[in-house]
N, CA, C and O of each residue as an XYZ file, in Angstrom:
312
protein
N      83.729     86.202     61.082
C      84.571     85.726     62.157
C      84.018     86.232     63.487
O      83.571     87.367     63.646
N      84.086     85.333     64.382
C      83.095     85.730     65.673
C      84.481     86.698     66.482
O      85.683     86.562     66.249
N      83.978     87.439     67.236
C      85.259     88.342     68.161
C      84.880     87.290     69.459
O      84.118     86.422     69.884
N      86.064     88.120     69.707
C      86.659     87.689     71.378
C      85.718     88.371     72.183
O      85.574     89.592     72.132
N      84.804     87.311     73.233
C      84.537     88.036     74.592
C      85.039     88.787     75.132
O      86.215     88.505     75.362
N      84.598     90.024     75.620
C      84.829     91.084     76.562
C      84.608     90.769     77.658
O      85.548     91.255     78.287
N      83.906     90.208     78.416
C      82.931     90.097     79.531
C      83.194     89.123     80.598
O      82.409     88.822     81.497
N      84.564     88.586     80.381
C      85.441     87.366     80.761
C      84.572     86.031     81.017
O      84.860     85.155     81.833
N      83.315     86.049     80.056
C      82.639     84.661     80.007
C      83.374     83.855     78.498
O      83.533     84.399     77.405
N      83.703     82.538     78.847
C      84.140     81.972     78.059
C      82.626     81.450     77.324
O      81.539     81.150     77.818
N      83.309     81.523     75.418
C      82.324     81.798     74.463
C      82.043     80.296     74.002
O      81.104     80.054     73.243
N      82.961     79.206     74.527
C      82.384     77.954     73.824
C      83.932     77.771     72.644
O      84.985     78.379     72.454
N      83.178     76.468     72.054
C      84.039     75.952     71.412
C      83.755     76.344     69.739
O      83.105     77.329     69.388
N      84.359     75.397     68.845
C      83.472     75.700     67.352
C      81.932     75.288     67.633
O      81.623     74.553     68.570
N      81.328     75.644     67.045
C      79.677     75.425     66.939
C      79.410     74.009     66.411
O      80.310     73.560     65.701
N      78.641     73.437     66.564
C      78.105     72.419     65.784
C      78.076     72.503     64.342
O      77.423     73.360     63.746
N      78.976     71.374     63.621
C      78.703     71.911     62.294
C      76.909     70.854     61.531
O      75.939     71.254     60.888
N      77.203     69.833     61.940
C      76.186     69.280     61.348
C      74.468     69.569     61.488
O      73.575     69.411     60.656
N      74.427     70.080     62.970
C      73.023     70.569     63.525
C      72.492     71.921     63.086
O      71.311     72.245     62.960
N      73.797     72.795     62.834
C      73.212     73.746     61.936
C      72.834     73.884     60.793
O      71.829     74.400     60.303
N      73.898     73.280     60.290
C      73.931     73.360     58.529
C      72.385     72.356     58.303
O      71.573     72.588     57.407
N      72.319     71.838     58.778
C      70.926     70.803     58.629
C      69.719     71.346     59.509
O      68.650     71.018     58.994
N      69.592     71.952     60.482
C      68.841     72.437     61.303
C      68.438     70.865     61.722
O      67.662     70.306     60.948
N      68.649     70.523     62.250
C      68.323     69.424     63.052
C      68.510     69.412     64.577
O      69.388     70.181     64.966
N      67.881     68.712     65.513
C      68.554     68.186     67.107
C      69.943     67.504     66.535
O      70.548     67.309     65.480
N      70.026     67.286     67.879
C      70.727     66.445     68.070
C      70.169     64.727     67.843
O      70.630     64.179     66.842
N      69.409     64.062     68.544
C      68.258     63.550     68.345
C      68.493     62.749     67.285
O      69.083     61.670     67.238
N      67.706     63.715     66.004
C      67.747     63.700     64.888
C      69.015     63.351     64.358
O      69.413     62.201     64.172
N      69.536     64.242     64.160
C      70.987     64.238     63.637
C      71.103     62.900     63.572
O      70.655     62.191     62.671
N      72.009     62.368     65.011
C      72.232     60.791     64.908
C      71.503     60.080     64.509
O      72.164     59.429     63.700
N      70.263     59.613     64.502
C      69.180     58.916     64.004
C      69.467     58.964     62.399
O      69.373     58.030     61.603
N      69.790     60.127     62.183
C      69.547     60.308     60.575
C      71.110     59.625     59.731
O      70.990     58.994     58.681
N      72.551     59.879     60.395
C      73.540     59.447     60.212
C      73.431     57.753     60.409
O      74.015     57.214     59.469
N      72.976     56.974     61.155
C      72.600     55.861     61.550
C      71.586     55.363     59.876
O      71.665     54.302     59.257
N      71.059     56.103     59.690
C      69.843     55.334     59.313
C      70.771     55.708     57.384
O      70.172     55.450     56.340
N      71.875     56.170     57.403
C      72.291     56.561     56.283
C      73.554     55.391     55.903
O      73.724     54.781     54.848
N      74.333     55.341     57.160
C      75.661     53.932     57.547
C      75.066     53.071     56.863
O      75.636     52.532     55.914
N      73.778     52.769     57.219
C      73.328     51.262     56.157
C      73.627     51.422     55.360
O      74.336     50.452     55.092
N      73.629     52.132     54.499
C      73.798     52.421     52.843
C      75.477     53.050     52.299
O      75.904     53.060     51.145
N      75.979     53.392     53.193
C      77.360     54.332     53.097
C      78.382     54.201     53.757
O      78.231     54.129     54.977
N      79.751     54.127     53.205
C      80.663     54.112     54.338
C      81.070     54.867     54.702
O      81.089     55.920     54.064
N      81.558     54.770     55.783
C      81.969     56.487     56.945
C      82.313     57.509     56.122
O      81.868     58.641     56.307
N      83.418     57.110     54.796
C      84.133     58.393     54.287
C      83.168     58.308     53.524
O      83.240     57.380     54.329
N      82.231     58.281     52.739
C      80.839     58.583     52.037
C      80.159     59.362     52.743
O      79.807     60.463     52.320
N      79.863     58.920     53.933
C      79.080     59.850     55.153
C      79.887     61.147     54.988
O      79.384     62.132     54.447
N      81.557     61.132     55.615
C      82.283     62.295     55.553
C      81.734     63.303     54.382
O      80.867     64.173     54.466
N      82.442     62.940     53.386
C      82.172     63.398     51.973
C      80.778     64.015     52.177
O      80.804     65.048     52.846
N      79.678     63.653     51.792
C      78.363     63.585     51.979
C      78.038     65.359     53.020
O      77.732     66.493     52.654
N      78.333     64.691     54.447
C      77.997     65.864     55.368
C      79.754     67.064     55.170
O      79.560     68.223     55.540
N      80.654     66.877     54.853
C      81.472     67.882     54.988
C      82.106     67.879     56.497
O      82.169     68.783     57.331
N      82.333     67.187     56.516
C      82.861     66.404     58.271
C      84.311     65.481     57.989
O      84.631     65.021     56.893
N      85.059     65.344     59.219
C      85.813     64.184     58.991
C      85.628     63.445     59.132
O      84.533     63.425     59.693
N      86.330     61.711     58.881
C      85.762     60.622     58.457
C      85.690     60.259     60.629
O      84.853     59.690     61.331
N      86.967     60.922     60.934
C      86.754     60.606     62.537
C      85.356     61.887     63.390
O      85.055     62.134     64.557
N      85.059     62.188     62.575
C      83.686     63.126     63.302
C      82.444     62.164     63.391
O      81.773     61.940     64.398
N      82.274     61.634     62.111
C      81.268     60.444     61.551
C      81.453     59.183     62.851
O      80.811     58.776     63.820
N      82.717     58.907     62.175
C      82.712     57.690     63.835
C      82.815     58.157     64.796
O      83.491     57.331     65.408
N      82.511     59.429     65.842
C      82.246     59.651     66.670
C      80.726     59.681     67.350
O      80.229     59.450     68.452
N      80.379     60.017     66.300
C      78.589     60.465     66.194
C      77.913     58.988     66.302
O      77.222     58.674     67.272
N      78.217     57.980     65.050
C      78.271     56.491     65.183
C      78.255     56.028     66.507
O      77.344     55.412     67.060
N      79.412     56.397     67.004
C      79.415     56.070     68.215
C      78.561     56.301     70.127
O      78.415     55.665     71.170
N      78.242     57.613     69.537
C      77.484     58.373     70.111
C      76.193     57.707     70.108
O      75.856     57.609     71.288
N      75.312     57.205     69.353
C      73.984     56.701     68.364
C      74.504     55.138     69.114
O      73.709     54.687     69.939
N      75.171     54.715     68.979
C      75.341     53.110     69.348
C      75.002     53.350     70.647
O      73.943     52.832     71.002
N      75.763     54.161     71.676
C      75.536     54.057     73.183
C      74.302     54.796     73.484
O      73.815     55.064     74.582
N      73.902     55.065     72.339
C      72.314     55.888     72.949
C      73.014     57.012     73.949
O      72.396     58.027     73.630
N      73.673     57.283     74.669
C      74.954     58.745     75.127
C      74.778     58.808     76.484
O      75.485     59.525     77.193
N      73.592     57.881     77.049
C      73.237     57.895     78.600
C      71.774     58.646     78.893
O      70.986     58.337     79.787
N      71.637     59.570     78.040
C      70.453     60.629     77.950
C      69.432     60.112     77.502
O      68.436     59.876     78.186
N      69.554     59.853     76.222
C      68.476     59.013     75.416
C      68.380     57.758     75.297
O      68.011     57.215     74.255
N      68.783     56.992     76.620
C      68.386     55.692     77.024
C      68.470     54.722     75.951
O      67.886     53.643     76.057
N      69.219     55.051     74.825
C      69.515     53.866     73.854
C      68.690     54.241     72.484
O      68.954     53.389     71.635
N      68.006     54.983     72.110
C      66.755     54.932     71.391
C      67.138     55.000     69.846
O      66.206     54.911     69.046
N      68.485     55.157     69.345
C      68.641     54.883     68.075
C      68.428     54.038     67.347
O      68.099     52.912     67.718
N      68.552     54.347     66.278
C      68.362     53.059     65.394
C      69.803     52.005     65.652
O      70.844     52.653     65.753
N      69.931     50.737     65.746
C      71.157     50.115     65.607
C      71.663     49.597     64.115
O      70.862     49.671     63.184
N      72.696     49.191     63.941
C      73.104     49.079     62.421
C      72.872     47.935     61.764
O      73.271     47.832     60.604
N      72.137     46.803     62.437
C      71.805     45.424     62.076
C      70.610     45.662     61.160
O      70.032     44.708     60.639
């Protein structure tokens, strides 16, 4: 269990669960969830990564708009 800051800097939120447990980017990550949807449905994905089925369609979602950063570069689901 992580402790409480001392130092009155705020410590963040929960951590990333999928980028760690996988060691992946970010990047990656989506690319790899994308390139898995072809084959799976969200709660398969869920199941699968240990996520909720609304974490999955967030990320989905994330990967569709390319996020503004990465100028679109995912894979799309067609």
């Amino acid at each position: 269990m992580r402790t409480r800051r001392t130092d009155g800097i705020h410590a963040g939120g929960r951590p990333a669960i999928l980028e760690t447990k996988y060691q992946l980017t970010r990047d990656e990550m989506l690319i790899k969830i994308m390139q898995d949807y072809k084959n799976m449905t969200q709660a398969e994905l869920a199941r699968q990564y240990g996520v909720s089925r609304q974490t999955i369609c967030r990320y989905l979602k994330l990967a569709r708009e390319g996020n503004g950063e990465t100028n679109g570069k995912y894979i799309s689901t067609n």
